[in-house]
C-alpha positions in Angstrom: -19.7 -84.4 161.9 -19.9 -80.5 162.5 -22.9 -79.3 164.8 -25.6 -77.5 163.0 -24.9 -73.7 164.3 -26.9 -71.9 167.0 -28.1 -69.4 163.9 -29.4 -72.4 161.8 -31.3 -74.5 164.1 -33.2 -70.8 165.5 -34.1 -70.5 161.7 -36.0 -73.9 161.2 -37.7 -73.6 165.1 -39.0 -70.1 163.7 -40.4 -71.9 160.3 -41.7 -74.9 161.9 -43.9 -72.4 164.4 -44.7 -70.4 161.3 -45.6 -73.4 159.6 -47.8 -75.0 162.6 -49.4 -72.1 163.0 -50.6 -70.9 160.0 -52.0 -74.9 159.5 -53.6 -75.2 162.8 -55.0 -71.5 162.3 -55.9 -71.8 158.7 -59.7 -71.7 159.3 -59.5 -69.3 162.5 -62.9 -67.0 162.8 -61.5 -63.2 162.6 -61.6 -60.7 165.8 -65.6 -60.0 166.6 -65.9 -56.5 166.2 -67.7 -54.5 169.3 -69.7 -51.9 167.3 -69.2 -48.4 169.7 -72.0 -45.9 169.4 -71.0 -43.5 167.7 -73.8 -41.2 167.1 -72.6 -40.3 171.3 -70.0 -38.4 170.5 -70.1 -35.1 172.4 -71.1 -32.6 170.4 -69.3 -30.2 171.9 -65.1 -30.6 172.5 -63.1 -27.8 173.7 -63.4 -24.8 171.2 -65.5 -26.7 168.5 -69.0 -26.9 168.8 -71.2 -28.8 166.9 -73.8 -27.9 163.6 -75.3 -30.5 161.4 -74.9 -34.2 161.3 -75.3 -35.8 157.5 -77.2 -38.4 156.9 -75.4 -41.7 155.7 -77.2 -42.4 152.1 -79.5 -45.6 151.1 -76.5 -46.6 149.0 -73.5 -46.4 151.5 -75.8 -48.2 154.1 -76.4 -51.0 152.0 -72.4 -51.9 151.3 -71.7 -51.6 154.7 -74.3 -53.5 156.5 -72.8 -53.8 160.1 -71.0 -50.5 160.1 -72.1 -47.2 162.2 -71.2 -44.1 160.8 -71.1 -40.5 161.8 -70.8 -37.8 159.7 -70.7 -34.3 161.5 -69.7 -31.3 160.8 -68.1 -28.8 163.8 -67.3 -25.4 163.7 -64.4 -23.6 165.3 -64.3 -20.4 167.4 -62.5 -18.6 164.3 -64.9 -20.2 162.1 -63.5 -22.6 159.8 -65.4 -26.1 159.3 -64.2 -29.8 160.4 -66.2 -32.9 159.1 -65.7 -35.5 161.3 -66.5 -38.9 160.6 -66.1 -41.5 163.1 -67.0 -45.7 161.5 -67.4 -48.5 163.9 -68.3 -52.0 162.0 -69.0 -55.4 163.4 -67.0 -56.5 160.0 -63.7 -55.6 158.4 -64.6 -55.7 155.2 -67.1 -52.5 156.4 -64.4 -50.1 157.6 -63.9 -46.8 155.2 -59.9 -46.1 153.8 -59.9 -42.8 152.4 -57.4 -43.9 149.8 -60.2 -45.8 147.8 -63.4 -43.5 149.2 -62.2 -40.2 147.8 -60.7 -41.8 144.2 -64.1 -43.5 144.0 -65.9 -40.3 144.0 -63.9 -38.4 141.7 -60.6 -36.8 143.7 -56.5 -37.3 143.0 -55.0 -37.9 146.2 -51.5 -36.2 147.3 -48.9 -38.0 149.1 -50.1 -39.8 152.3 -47.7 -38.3 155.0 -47.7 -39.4 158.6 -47.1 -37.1 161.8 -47.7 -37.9 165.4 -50.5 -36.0 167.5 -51.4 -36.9 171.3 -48.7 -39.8 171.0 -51.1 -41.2 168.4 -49.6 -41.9 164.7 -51.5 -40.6 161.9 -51.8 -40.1 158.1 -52.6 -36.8 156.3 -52.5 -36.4 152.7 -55.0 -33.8 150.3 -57.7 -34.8 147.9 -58.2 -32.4 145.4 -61.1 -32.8 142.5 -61.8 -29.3 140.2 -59.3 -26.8 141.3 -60.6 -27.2 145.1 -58.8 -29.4 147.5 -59.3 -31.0 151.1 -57.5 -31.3 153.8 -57.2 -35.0 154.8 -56.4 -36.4 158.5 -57.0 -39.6 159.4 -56.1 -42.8 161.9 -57.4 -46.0 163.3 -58.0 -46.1 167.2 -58.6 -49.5 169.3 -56.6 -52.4 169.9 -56.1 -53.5 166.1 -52.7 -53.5 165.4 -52.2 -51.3 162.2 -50.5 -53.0 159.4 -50.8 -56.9 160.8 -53.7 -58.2 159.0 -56.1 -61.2 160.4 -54.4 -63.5 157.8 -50.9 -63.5 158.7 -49.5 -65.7 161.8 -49.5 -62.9 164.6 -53.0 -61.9 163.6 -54.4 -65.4 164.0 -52.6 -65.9 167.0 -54.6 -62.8 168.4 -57.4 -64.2 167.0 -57.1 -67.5 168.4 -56.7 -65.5 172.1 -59.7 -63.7 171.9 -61.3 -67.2 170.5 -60.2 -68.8 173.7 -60.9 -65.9 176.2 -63.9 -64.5 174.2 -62.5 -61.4 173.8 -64.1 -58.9 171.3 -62.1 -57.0 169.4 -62.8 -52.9 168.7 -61.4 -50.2 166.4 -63.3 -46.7 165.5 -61.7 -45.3 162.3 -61.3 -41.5 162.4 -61.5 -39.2 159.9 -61.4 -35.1 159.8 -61.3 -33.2 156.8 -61.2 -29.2 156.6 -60.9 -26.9 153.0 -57.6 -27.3 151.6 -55.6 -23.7 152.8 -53.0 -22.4 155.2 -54.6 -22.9 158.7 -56.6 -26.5 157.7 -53.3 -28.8 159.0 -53.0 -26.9 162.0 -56.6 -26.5 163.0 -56.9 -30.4 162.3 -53.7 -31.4 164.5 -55.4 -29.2 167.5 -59.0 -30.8 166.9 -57.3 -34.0 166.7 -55.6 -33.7 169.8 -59.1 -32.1 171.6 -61.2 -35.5 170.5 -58.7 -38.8 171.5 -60.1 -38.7 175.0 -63.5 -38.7 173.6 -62.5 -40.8 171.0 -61.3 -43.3 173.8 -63.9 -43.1 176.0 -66.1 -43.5 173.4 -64.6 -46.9 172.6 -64.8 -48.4 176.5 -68.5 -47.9 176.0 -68.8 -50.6 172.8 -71.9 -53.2 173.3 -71.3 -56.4 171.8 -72.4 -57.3 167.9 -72.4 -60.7 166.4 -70.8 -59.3 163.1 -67.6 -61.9 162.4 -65.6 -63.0 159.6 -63.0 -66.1 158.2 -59.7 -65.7 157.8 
Protein backbone atom coordinates (compact mmCIF):
# COMPACT_ATOMS: atom_id res chain seq x y z
CA UNK A 1 0.00 0.00 0.00
CA UNK A 2 1.32 3.47 -1.12
CA UNK A 3 2.02 6.07 1.78
CA UNK A 4 -0.31 8.94 1.84
CA UNK A 5 2.09 11.93 0.53
CA UNK A 6 3.79 14.54 2.68
CA UNK A 7 1.35 17.17 0.71
CA UNK A 8 -1.81 15.23 1.67
CA UNK A 9 -1.50 14.38 5.18
CA UNK A 10 -0.34 18.56 5.77
CA UNK A 11 -3.84 19.18 4.07
CA UNK A 12 -6.06 17.19 6.59
CA UNK A 13 -3.73 18.38 9.91
CA UNK A 14 -4.57 22.02 8.49
CA UNK A 15 -8.56 21.11 8.30
CA UNK A 16 -8.71 19.17 11.41
CA UNK A 17 -7.16 22.52 13.36
CA UNK A 18 -9.54 24.55 11.25
CA UNK A 19 -12.24 22.35 12.18
CA UNK A 20 -11.27 22.15 16.12
CA UNK A 21 -10.97 25.51 16.23
CA UNK A 22 -13.72 27.12 14.87
CA UNK A 23 -15.92 24.31 17.23
CA UNK A 24 -14.12 24.91 20.38
CA UNK A 25 -14.26 28.81 19.45
CA UNK A 26 -17.69 28.91 18.20
CA UNK A 27 -19.16 30.88 21.13
CA UNK A 28 -15.81 33.00 21.79
CA UNK A 29 -16.66 36.72 23.46
CA UNK A 30 -15.10 39.25 20.75
CA UNK A 31 -11.93 41.53 21.60
CA UNK A 32 -13.08 44.19 24.52
CA UNK A 33 -12.56 47.37 23.03
CA UNK A 34 -10.47 50.03 25.24
CA UNK A 35 -12.38 53.25 24.39
CA UNK A 36 -9.25 56.07 23.95
CA UNK A 37 -10.20 59.65 24.68
CA UNK A 38 -10.51 61.18 22.03
CA UNK A 39 -11.77 64.63 22.66
CA UNK A 40 -7.47 64.89 23.83
CA UNK A 41 -6.31 65.19 20.69
CA UNK A 42 -3.91 68.12 20.49
CA UNK A 43 -5.34 70.72 19.00
CA UNK A 44 -2.60 71.96 17.67
CA UNK A 45 -0.06 69.59 15.20
CA UNK A 46 2.68 71.01 13.27
CA UNK A 47 1.27 73.64 10.76
CA UNK A 48 -2.48 73.01 11.45
CA UNK A 49 -4.13 74.65 14.20
CA UNK A 50 -7.28 73.99 15.49
CA UNK A 51 -11.06 76.00 14.94
CA UNK A 52 -14.36 74.39 15.84
CA UNK A 53 -15.26 70.98 17.11
CA UNK A 54 -18.89 69.70 15.87
CA UNK A 55 -21.07 68.39 17.99
CA UNK A 56 -22.09 64.67 17.39
CA UNK A 57 -26.04 64.78 16.89
CA UNK A 58 -29.02 63.16 19.28
CA UNK A 59 -29.42 60.76 16.33
CA UNK A 60 -25.83 59.51 15.63
CA UNK A 61 -25.29 59.17 19.47
CA UNK A 62 -28.09 56.93 19.90
CA UNK A 63 -26.89 54.17 17.05
CA UNK A 64 -23.63 54.13 18.39
CA UNK A 65 -23.94 53.89 22.05
CA UNK A 66 -20.38 52.93 23.19
CA UNK A 67 -18.57 54.97 20.57
CA UNK A 68 -16.54 58.37 21.13
CA UNK A 69 -16.38 60.59 18.47
CA UNK A 70 -14.54 63.66 17.45
CA UNK A 71 -15.37 65.85 14.87
CA UNK A 72 -12.93 68.85 14.34
CA UNK A 73 -12.16 70.93 11.96
CA UNK A 74 -8.20 72.31 11.50
CA UNK A 75 -7.04 74.95 9.43
CA UNK A 76 -3.74 75.03 7.64
CA UNK A 77 -1.07 77.83 7.34
CA UNK A 78 -2.27 78.40 3.60
CA UNK A 79 -5.66 78.17 4.61
CA UNK A 80 -7.51 75.29 3.32
CA UNK A 81 -9.85 73.20 5.93
CA UNK A 82 -9.30 69.50 7.24
CA UNK A 83 -12.19 67.77 9.20
CA UNK A 84 -10.87 65.27 11.24
CA UNK A 85 -12.77 62.70 12.78
CA UNK A 86 -11.21 60.37 15.10
CA UNK A 87 -14.08 57.17 16.58
CA UNK A 88 -13.08 54.91 19.40
CA UNK A 89 -16.05 52.34 20.40
CA UNK A 90 -16.22 49.76 23.13
CA UNK A 91 -18.20 47.73 20.21
CA UNK A 92 -17.56 46.82 16.62
CA UNK A 93 -20.72 47.11 15.48
CA UNK A 94 -20.19 51.16 16.54
CA UNK A 95 -17.19 51.88 14.33
CA UNK A 96 -17.93 54.40 11.26
CA UNK A 97 -16.93 52.98 7.31
CA UNK A 98 -17.12 55.80 5.13
CA UNK A 99 -18.27 53.56 2.35
CA UNK A 100 -21.89 53.28 3.92
CA UNK A 101 -21.68 56.90 5.98
CA UNK A 102 -21.41 59.06 2.99
CA UNK A 103 -23.94 56.86 0.55
CA UNK A 104 -26.33 57.11 3.55
CA UNK A 105 -26.36 60.78 3.41
CA UNK A 106 -26.76 61.32 -0.09
CA UNK A 107 -22.96 61.15 -1.99
CA UNK A 108 -21.59 58.61 -5.02
CA UNK A 109 -18.40 57.45 -4.00
CA UNK A 110 -15.24 57.19 -6.50
CA UNK A 111 -12.96 54.44 -6.56
CA UNK A 112 -11.45 53.54 -3.11
CA UNK A 113 -7.61 53.67 -3.88
CA UNK A 114 -4.97 52.82 -1.27
CA UNK A 115 -1.37 54.62 -0.82
CA UNK A 116 0.97 54.35 1.99
CA UNK A 117 1.83 57.47 4.35
CA UNK A 118 4.24 57.18 7.55
CA UNK A 119 4.54 53.40 6.69
CA UNK A 120 0.87 53.29 7.48
CA UNK A 121 -1.65 51.77 4.62
CA UNK A 122 -4.45 53.83 3.76
CA UNK A 123 -7.68 54.29 1.58
CA UNK A 124 -8.66 57.47 -0.26
CA UNK A 125 -11.43 57.68 -2.58
CA UNK A 126 -13.96 61.13 -3.34
CA UNK A 127 -17.59 61.52 -2.38
CA UNK A 128 -19.21 63.80 -4.57
CA UNK A 129 -23.14 64.84 -4.01
CA UNK A 130 -24.45 68.17 -6.27
CA UNK A 131 -21.62 69.04 -8.47
CA UNK A 132 -19.28 69.46 -5.15
CA UNK A 133 -17.03 66.73 -4.16
CA UNK A 134 -14.75 65.70 -1.04
CA UNK A 135 -11.69 64.59 -0.64
CA UNK A 136 -11.70 61.31 1.31
CA UNK A 137 -8.66 59.82 3.44
CA UNK A 138 -9.06 57.35 5.78
CA UNK A 139 -7.43 54.17 7.98
CA UNK A 140 -7.84 52.11 10.96
CA UNK A 141 -4.97 52.44 13.73
CA UNK A 142 -4.42 49.80 16.75
CA UNK A 143 -3.69 46.37 16.90
CA UNK A 144 -6.90 45.08 14.83
CA UNK A 145 -5.74 43.36 12.07
CA UNK A 146 -7.54 44.91 8.95
CA UNK A 147 -9.42 42.46 6.88
CA UNK A 148 -9.47 39.31 9.52
CA UNK A 149 -12.70 39.55 11.12
CA UNK A 150 -13.58 38.18 14.86
CA UNK A 151 -15.48 35.34 13.15
CA UNK A 152 -12.96 33.58 11.15
CA UNK A 153 -10.28 31.06 12.95
CA UNK A 154 -7.29 33.56 13.33
CA UNK A 155 -9.61 36.19 14.75
CA UNK A 156 -10.93 33.89 17.51
CA UNK A 157 -7.65 32.52 18.17
CA UNK A 158 -6.76 36.30 19.09
CA UNK A 159 -9.70 36.50 20.77
CA UNK A 160 -9.22 33.47 22.80
CA UNK A 161 -5.52 35.14 23.75
CA UNK A 162 -6.67 38.11 25.03
CA UNK A 163 -9.63 35.90 26.84
CA UNK A 164 -6.87 34.11 28.57
CA UNK A 165 -4.38 37.03 29.30
CA UNK A 166 -7.18 39.62 29.67
CA UNK A 167 -5.93 41.59 27.12
CA UNK A 168 -8.15 44.54 25.75
CA UNK A 169 -8.21 45.14 22.43
CA UNK A 170 -8.05 49.02 20.80
CA UNK A 171 -8.45 50.54 17.29
CA UNK A 172 -9.26 54.51 16.68
CA UNK A 173 -10.67 54.86 13.13
CA UNK A 174 -9.32 57.93 11.31
CA UNK A 175 -10.86 59.96 9.00
CA UNK A 176 -9.82 63.44 7.13
CA UNK A 177 -11.71 64.93 4.58
CA UNK A 178 -10.74 68.40 2.66
CA UNK A 179 -12.89 70.12 -0.57
CA UNK A 180 -12.48 68.08 -3.51
CA UNK A 181 -9.45 70.25 -5.75
CA UNK A 182 -5.86 70.15 -6.75
CA UNK A 183 -3.95 70.56 -3.43
CA UNK A 184 -6.78 68.44 -1.06
CA UNK A 185 -4.64 64.85 -1.65
CA UNK A 186 -1.52 66.36 -0.93
CA UNK A 187 -2.38 68.61 2.01
CA UNK A 188 -4.21 65.33 3.47
CA UNK A 189 -1.03 62.93 2.94
CA UNK A 190 1.10 65.76 4.93
CA UNK A 191 -1.59 66.15 7.71
CA UNK A 192 -1.74 62.54 7.78
CA UNK A 193 1.72 62.01 8.31
CA UNK A 194 1.79 65.18 11.08
CA UNK A 195 -1.04 63.27 13.34
CA UNK A 196 0.12 59.16 13.55
CA UNK A 197 2.38 60.10 16.52
CA UNK A 198 -0.56 61.72 18.05
CA UNK A 199 -2.70 59.35 16.77
CA UNK A 200 -0.48 56.68 18.59
CA UNK A 201 0.02 58.18 21.64
CA UNK A 202 -3.34 58.85 21.84
CA UNK A 203 -4.13 55.16 21.76
CA UNK A 204 -1.43 54.12 24.75
CA UNK A 205 -3.60 56.35 26.87
CA UNK A 206 -7.13 54.12 26.39
CA UNK A 207 -8.93 53.40 29.90
CA UNK A 208 -10.73 50.29 29.96
CA UNK A 209 -14.77 49.93 28.93
CA UNK A 210 -16.92 46.94 29.52
CA UNK A 211 -18.36 47.23 25.87
CA UNK A 212 -18.07 43.41 24.34
CA UNK A 213 -19.57 41.42 21.78
CA UNK A 214 -20.26 37.34 20.45
CA UNK A 215 -18.74 36.07 17.78
Amino acid sequence: MRKPSILAVAALALLGVALAGNHAFGRLPLTRLRVVPVAEFPRQVGGWTAKADRPLDAETRKALPTASVLDRVYLSRSGMPLNLVLVSAGNYKDFHDPNVCFPSQGYQLGEETTCRVGGRGMSEMVARKEGSGIAVLFWLEGDQLPGVPNTSLWGKISGLRRLVTREQGQTLFVRVTAPEGPEARGEMRAFAQAILPSVRALLRSGAPTGGEGRA
